[in-house]
C-alpha positions in Angstrom: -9.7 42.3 -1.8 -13.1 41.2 -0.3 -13.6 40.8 3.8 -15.5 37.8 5.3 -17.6 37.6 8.1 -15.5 37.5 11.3 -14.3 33.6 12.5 -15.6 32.6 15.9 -13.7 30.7 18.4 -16.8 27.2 19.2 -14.3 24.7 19.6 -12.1 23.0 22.3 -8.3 23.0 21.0 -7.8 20.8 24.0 -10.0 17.9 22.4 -10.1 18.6 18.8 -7.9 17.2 16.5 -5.6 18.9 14.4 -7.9 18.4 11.4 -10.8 20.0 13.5 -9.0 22.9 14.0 -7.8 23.6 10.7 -11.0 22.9 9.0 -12.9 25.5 11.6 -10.9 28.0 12.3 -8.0 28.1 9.7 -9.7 27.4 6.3 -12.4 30.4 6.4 -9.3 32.5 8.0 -7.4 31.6 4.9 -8.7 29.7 2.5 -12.3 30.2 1.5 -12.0 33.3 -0.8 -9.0 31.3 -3.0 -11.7 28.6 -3.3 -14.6 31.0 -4.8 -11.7 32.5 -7.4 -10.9 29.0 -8.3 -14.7 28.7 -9.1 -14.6 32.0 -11.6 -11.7 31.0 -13.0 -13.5 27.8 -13.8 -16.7 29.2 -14.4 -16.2 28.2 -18.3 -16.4 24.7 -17.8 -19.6 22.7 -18.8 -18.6 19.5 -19.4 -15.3 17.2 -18.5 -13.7 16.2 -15.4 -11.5 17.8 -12.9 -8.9 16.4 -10.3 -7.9 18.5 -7.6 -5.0 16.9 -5.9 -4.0 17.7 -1.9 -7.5 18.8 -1.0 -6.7 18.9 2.9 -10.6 19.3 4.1 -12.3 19.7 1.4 -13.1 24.1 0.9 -11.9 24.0 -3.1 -13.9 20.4 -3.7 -17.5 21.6 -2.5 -17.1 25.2 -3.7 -16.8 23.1 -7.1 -19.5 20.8 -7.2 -21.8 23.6 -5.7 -20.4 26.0 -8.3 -20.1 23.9 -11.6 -22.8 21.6 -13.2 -23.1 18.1 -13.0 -21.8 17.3 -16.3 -18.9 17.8 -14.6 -17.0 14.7 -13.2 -15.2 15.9 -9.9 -12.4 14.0 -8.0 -10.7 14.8 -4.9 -7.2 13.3 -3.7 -5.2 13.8 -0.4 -2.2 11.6 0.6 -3.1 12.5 4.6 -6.4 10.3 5.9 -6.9 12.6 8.5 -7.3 15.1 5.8 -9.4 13.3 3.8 -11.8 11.9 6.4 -12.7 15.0 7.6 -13.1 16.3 3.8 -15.8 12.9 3.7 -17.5 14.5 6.5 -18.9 17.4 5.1 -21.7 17.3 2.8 -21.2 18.0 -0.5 -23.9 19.2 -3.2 -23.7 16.6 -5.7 -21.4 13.2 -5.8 -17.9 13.6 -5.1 -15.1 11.2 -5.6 -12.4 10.8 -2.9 -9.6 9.3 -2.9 -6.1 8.7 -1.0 -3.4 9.4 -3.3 0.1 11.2 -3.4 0.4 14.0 -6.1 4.0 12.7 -6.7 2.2 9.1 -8.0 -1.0 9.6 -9.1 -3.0 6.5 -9.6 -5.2 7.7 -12.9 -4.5 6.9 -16.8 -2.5 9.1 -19.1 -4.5 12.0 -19.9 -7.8 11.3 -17.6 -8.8 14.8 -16.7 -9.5 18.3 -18.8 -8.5 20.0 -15.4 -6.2 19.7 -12.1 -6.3 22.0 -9.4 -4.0 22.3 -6.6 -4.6 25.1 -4.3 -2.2 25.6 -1.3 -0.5 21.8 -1.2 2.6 22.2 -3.4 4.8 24.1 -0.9 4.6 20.4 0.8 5.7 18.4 -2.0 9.2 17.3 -1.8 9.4 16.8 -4.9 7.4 19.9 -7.0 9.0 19.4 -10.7 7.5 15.2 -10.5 4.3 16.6 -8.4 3.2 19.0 -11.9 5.2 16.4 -14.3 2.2 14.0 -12.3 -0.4 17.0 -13.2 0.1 17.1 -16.6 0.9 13.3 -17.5 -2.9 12.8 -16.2 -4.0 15.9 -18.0 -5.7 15.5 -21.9 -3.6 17.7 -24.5 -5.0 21.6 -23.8 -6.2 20.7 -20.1 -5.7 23.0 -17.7 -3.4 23.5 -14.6 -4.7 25.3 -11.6 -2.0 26.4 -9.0 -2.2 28.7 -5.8 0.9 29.0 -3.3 0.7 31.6 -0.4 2.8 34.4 -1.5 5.8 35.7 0.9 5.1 35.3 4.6 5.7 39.1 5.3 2.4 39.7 2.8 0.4 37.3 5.1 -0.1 39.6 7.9 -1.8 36.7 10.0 0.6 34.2 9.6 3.8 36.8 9.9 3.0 37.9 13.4 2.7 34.5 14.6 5.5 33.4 13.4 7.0 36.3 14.7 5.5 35.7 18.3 7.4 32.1 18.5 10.5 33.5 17.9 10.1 35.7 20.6 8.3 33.5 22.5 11.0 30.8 22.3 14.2 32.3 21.6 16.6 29.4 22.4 14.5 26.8 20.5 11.9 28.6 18.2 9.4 26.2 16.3 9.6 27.8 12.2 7.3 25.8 10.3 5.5 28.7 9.5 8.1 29.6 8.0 10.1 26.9 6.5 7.1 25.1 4.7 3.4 26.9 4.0 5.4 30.4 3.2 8.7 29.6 1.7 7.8 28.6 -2.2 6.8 32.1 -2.6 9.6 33.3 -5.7 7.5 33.0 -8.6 10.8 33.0 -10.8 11.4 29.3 -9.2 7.5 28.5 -9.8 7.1 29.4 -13.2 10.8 27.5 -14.1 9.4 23.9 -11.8 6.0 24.5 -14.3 8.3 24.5 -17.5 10.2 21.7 -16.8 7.2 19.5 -16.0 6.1 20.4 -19.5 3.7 22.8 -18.3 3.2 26.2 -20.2 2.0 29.3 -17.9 1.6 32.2 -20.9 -0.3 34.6 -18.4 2.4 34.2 -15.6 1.8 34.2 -12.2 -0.8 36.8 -10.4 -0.6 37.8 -7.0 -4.4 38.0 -5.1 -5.1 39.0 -1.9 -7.7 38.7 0.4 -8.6 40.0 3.5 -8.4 37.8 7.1 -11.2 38.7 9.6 -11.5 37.3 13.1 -13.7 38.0 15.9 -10.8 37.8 18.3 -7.0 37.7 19.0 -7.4 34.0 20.4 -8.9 33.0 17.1 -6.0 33.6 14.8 -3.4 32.3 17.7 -5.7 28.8 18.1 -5.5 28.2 14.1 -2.2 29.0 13.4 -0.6 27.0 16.6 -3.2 24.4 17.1 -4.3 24.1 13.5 -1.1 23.0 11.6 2.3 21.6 12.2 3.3 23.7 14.1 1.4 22.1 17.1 3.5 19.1 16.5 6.3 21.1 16.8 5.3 23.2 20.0 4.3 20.1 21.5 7.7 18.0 20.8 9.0 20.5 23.0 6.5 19.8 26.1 2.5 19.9 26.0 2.7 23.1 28.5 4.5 25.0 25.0 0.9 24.9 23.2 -1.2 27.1 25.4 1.5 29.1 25.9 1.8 29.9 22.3 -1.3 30.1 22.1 -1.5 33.0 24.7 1.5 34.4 23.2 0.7 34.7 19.7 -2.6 36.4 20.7 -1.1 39.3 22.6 1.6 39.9 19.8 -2.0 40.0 17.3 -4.2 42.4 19.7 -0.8 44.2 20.0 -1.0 45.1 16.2 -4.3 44.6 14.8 -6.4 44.8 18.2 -8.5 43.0 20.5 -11.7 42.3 18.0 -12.9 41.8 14.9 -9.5 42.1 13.5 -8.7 42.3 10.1 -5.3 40.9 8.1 -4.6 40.6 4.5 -3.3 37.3 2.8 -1.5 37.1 -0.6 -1.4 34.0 -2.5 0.3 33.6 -6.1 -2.3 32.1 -8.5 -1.1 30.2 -11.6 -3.3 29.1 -15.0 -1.0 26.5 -16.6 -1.5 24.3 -19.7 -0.6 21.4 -21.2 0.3 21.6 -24.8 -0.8 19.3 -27.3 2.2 17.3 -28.7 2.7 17.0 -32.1 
């Protein structure tokens, strides 16, 4: 597991955006490493063109286009424009293709792309068998599926204690998203069968990799997890006094545990190479 510079707090959760905060604080919390072992695991690829479908802001997309060459066609897809606009924002090294589009009805040809990659969106698709039936439809025979889901939530020591915090904090009406969608398709047993019936073959399995989580403060890792998901929505369906509360909350049950800087958490994410077999 490799360690990244500590996250700083430089934004006002009061005026940004959900988007904002995810893309600041939660995605080099979380997200950043996954993106550089997507790049090695690519690192073969010279030519072609690769699809990576529920990009949310963007972290996988310009790790590719920085990391592979530009014989490389790269296109990026999110079905949520707040998402996607932000993605747009950043720069990118080399042209980028975006587009608005839901992984359950992808809007490409049969057999368009030699790879898709979909790090960290499928624990949101409500349908996951049609999502990867989508992946590999657009896939040439022998193309490749990419595939990371966050592992069980007790192995994502970040995300466990704040979940943990709101229960506490709000015993009578406890918001669980935490729990009920970004950590809950973590059985790799159910993974590996929704890959086979779409068709998709995944001979090495499912790996677990883990990363560490560093922050430069309690109210860091309380401000992304609260204010930079769903969960906000949830907190603040319930009163707009319920988000700095959590907030405050979730940062003393994190100093509690891992202390009151530069704090350190491991995240676990299972990590699937799947293919799409030629047919006879």
């Amino acid at each position: 597991m490799d360690r990244a510079a500590p996250v700083t707090l430089t934004l006002d959760v009061q005026d940004a955006s959900v988007f904002d905060v995810y893309d600041e604080l939660l995605v080099p919390l979380c997200f950043q490493g996954y993106a550089h072992d997507l790049a090695a695991r690519l690192a073969d690829l010279a030519t072609g063109s690769v699809l990576v479908v529920a990009c949310g802001t963007g972290v996988d997309t310009r790790v590719l286009a920085e990391a592979l060459p530009p014989t490389v066609e790269i296109t990026a897809t999110d079905l949520v424009p707040g998402m996607l606009e932000r993605a747009r924002r950043h720069d990118t090294s080399r042209a980028v293709t975006w587009d608005e589009a839901d992984a359950l009805h992808l809007p490409y040809d049969d057999a368009s792309f030699d790879v898709v990659v979909c790090q960290f969106g499928a624990m949101f698709f409500p349908d996951k068998v049609q999502a990867y039936g989508e992946a590999a439809r657009v896939l040439r025979p022998g193309g490749r599926f990419e595939l990371a889901v966050w592992g069980d939530i007790e192995r994502n020591e970040f995300g466990a204690t704040v979940a943990a915090a709101m229960v506490e904090t709000f015993p009578d009406d406890p918001p669980v998203f935490l729990e009920r969608m970004p950590f809950s398709y973590c059985h790799p047993e159910v993974i590996l069968a929704d890959l086979a019936a779409a068709g998709l073959s995944t001979p090495a399995g499912i790996e677990e990799v883990r990363h560490f989580a560093c922050a430069a403060s309690p109210e860091v890792v309380a401000t992304a997890f609260c204010a930079g998901t769903p969960l906000r929505d949830q907190l603040q369906s319930g009163g707009r006094d319920r988000l700095p509360s959590a907030i405050a909350a979730a940062a003393r049950a994190l100093a509690e545990r891992f202390g009151h800087r530069d704090l350190t958490a491991a995240n676990a994410a299972l990590v699937a190479t799947a293919t799409r077999v030629a047919t006879p």
